[in-house]
C-alpha positions in Angstrom: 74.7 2.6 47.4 76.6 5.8 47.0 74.6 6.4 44.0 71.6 7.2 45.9 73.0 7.9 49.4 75.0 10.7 50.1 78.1 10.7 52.5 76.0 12.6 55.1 73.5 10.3 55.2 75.6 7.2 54.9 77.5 8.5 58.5 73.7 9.2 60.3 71.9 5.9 59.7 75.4 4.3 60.4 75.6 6.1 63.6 71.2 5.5 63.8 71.7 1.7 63.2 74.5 1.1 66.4 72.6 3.4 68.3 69.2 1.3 68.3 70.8 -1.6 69.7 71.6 0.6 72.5 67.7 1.3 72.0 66.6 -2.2 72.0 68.2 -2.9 75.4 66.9 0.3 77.1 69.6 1.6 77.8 71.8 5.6 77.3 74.3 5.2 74.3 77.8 7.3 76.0 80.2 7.1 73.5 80.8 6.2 70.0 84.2 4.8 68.4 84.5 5.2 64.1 86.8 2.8 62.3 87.0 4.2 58.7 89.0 3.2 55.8 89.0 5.5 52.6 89.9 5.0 49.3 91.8 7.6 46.9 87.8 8.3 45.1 87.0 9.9 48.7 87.8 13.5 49.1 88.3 15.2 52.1 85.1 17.0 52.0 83.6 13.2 51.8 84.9 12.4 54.5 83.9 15.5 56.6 80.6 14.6 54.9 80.6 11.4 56.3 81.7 12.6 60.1 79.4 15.5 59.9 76.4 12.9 59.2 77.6 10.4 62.6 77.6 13.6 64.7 74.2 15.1 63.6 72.6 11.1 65.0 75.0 11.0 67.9 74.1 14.5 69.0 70.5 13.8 69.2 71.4 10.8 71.2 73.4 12.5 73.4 76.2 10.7 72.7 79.6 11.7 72.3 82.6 10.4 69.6 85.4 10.0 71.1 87.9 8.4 68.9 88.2 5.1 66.5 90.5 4.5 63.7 91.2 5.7 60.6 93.3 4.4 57.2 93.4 4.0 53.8 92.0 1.2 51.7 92.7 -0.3 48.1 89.1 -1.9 47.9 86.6 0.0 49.0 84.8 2.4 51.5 84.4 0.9 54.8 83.0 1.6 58.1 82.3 0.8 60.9 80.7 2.2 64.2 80.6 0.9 67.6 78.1 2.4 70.7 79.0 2.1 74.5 75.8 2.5 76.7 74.8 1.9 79.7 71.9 1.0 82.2 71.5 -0.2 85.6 71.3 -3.8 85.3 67.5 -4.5 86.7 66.2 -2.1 83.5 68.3 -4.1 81.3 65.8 -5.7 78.1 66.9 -8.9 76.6 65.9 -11.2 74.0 65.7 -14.1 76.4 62.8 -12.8 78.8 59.8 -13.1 77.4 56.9 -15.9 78.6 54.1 -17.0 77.3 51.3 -14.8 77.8 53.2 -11.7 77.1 51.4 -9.0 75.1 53.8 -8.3 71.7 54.1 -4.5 70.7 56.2 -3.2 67.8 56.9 1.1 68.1 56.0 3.0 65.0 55.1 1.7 61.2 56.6 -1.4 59.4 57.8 -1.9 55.8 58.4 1.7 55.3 62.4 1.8 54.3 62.4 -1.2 52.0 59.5 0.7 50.2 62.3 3.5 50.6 65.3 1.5 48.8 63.2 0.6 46.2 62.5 4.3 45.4 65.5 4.9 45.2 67.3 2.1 43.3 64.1 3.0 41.1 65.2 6.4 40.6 69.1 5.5 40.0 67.8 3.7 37.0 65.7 6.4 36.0 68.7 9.0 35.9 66.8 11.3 38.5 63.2 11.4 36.8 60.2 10.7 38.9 61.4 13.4 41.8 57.3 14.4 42.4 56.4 10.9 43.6 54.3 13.2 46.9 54.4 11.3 50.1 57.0 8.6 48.6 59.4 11.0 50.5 58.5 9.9 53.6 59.3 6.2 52.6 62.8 7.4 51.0 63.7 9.5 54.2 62.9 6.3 56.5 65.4 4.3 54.6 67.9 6.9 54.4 67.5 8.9 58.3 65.8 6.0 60.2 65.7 7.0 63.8 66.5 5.1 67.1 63.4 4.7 69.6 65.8 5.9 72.5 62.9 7.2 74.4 60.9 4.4 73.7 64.1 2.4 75.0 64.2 3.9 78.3 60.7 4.8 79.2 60.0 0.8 78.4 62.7 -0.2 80.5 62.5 2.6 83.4 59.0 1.4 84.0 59.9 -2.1 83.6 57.1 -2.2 81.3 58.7 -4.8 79.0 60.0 -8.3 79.6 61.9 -8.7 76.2 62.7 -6.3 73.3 64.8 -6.4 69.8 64.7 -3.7 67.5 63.7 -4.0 63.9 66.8 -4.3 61.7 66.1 -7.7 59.9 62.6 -7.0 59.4 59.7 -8.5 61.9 59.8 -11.8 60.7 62.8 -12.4 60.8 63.5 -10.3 64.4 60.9 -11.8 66.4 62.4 -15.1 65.4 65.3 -13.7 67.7 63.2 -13.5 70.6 61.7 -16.8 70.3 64.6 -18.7 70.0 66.3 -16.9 73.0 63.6 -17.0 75.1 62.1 -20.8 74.1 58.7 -19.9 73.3 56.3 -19.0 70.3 54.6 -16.2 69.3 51.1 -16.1 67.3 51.0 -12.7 65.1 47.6 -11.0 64.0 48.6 -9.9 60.6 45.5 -7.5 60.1 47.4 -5.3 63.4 50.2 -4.7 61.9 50.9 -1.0 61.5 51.1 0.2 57.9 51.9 4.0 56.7 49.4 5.2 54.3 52.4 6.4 51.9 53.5 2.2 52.1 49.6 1.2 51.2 49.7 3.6 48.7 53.0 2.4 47.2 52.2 -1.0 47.9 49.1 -0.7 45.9 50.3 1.3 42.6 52.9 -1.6 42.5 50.1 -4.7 43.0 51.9 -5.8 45.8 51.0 -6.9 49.6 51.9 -4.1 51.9 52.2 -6.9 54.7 54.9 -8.1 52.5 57.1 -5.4 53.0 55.6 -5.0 57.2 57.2 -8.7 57.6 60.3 -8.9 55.5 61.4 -5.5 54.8 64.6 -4.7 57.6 66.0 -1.7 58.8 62.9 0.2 60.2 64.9 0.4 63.6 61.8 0.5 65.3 60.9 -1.4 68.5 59.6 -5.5 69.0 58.8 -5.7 72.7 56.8 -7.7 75.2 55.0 -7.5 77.7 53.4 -9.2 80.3 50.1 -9.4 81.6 49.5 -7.1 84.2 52.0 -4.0 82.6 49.5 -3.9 79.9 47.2 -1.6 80.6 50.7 0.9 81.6 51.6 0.3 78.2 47.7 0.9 76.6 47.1 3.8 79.3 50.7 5.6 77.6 49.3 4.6 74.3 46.3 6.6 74.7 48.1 9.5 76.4 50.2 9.6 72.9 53.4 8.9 75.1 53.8 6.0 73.2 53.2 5.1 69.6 53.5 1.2 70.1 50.9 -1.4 68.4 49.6 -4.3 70.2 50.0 -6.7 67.2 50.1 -10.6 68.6 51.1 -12.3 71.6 53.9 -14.7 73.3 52.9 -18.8 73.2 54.4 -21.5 74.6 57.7 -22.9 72.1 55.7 -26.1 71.2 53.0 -23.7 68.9 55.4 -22.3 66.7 55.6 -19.2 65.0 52.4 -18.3 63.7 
C-alpha cells in the first residue's frame, strides 16, 4: 500500500522477500533480474526511489543486479524480482527432508510484521496521528525492512546442521504445512515455545488479542523453519548458547499419520 510504504521501502523488502528463498535453501544469492512496469503517476525520482531501495537489500546480500526489464503500464505499479543463487548440491535444504524425530527450530520472533501492517493501515486511517506509539516501531520496521537470515542460511547448511528448511513468508502455520506435505510426515508444535517480541505482547495485549495468533498466522517475518535431526542438536543448542544463532527449539517432526498438531 503506497499510502504507508514508500518507494524505497517497497524495492528492499521486494528485493528482502526473493532473497530469503535463496535463504531458506542455504544457499549465496549472485544476481538479481527486475521486471518493472510504471505507470504515468510514477516519477522518475519514484522510480530511482524504488531501484535505490533493491540495491540497499541486494548490497547487504552481496548480490549484484544485473539487468531485467522495464515498460510502461495502463493499470498499475508492478514488480517483480527474481534471485539466482547458488550452493554446492550436498548443502542444498529442501522442504522434502525432514524425518520423524527431527528437532523443529524457527530463527528469530514470530508475528511481528502483521502486528506491523496493522500499525500502519491504523495510522493511514488516522491521517498520521498516533506517531509516539514507543517500541510499535520495531513491529512497523519488521513489516516494512524484513531481513533475510542469509547467515543463518548458510551456517545451517555449511554444517549440515539441518535436514529441511522453509522460510517464514506465509506465516508458521501455514509454512510448516509446506514441509510436512513435501516430506510425508507430521509435526507436533509446543505453542508456549514459540518466540514472541515483547513490543508484539505488548501490542497484542492493548488490543485484547492472542499474541500466538499473530506467531501462527501472521506471514512475511522471513525468518527461518528448520529441522533437525537427532544427533545435530546439541551443534545447533551449543551455537545457540554461543549467541551464533538466535533459533528457538519450538516442536518436533512425527510420523505423517499424527497430523499437524
Amino acid at each position: 500500500d503506497l499510502a504507508c510504504t514508500t518507494y524505497r521501502q517497497l524495492g528492499y523488502k521486494a528485493a528482502m522477500a526473493n532473497l530469503s528463498d535463496i535463504a531458506a535453501m542455504g544457499g549465496i544469492p549472485r544476481f538479481v533480474l527486475i521486471a518493472l512496469a510504471v505507470t504515468s503517476r510514477q516519477s522518475p525520482h519514484d522510480v530511482e526511489a524504488l531501484y535505490a531501495g533493491v540495491t540497499a537489500a541486494c548490497r547487504t546480500a552481496g548480490a549484484a543486479v544485473v539487468g531485467g526489464d522495464t515498460s510502461a503500464s495502463r493499470a498499475g505499479l508492478f514488480l517483480s524480482l527474481a534471485v539466482l543463487g547458488e550452493a554446492p548440491p550436498k548443502d542444498v535444504l529442501r522442504r522434502s527432508t525432514a524425518r520423524p524425530g527431527d528437532h523443529l527450530y524457527v530463527t528469530g520472533t514470530l508475528g511481528d510484521a502483521q502486528a506491523g501492517l496493522e500499525l500502519l493501515r491504523r495510522r493511514k486511517k488516522q491521517s498520521g496521528e498516533g506517531k509516539g506509539e514507543g517500541g510499535m516501531g520495531y513491529l512497523i520496521r519488521r513489516h516494512l525492512m524484513p531481513t533475510a537470515r542469509l547467515i543463518e542460511g548458510r551456517m545451517l547448511a555449511e554444517g549440515r546442521l539441518a535436514s529441511a528448511a522453509i522460510d517464514l513468508s506465509d506465516g508458521l502455520a501455514g509454512d510448516v504445512r509446506h514441509i510436512c506435505e513435501e516430506s510425508r510426515v507430521g509435526c507436533l508444535i509446543d505453542a508456549r515455545r514459540l518466540p514472541l517480541s515483547a513490543a508484539l505482547i505488548a501490542y497484542a495485549r492493548a488490543g485484547r488479542r492472542d499474541p500466538l495468533a499473530y506467531a501462527l498466522c501472521g506471514g512475511e517475518d522471513y525468518e527461518l523453519l528448520f529441522t533437525v535431526p537427532p544427533a545435530k542438536v546439541p551443534r545447533v543448542e551449543g551455537l545457540i548458547r554461543r549467541r551464533l544463532l538466535r533459533a528457538t527449539p519450538i516442536g518436533s517432526i512425527t510420523p505423517a499419520g499424527r497430523g499437524l498438531r
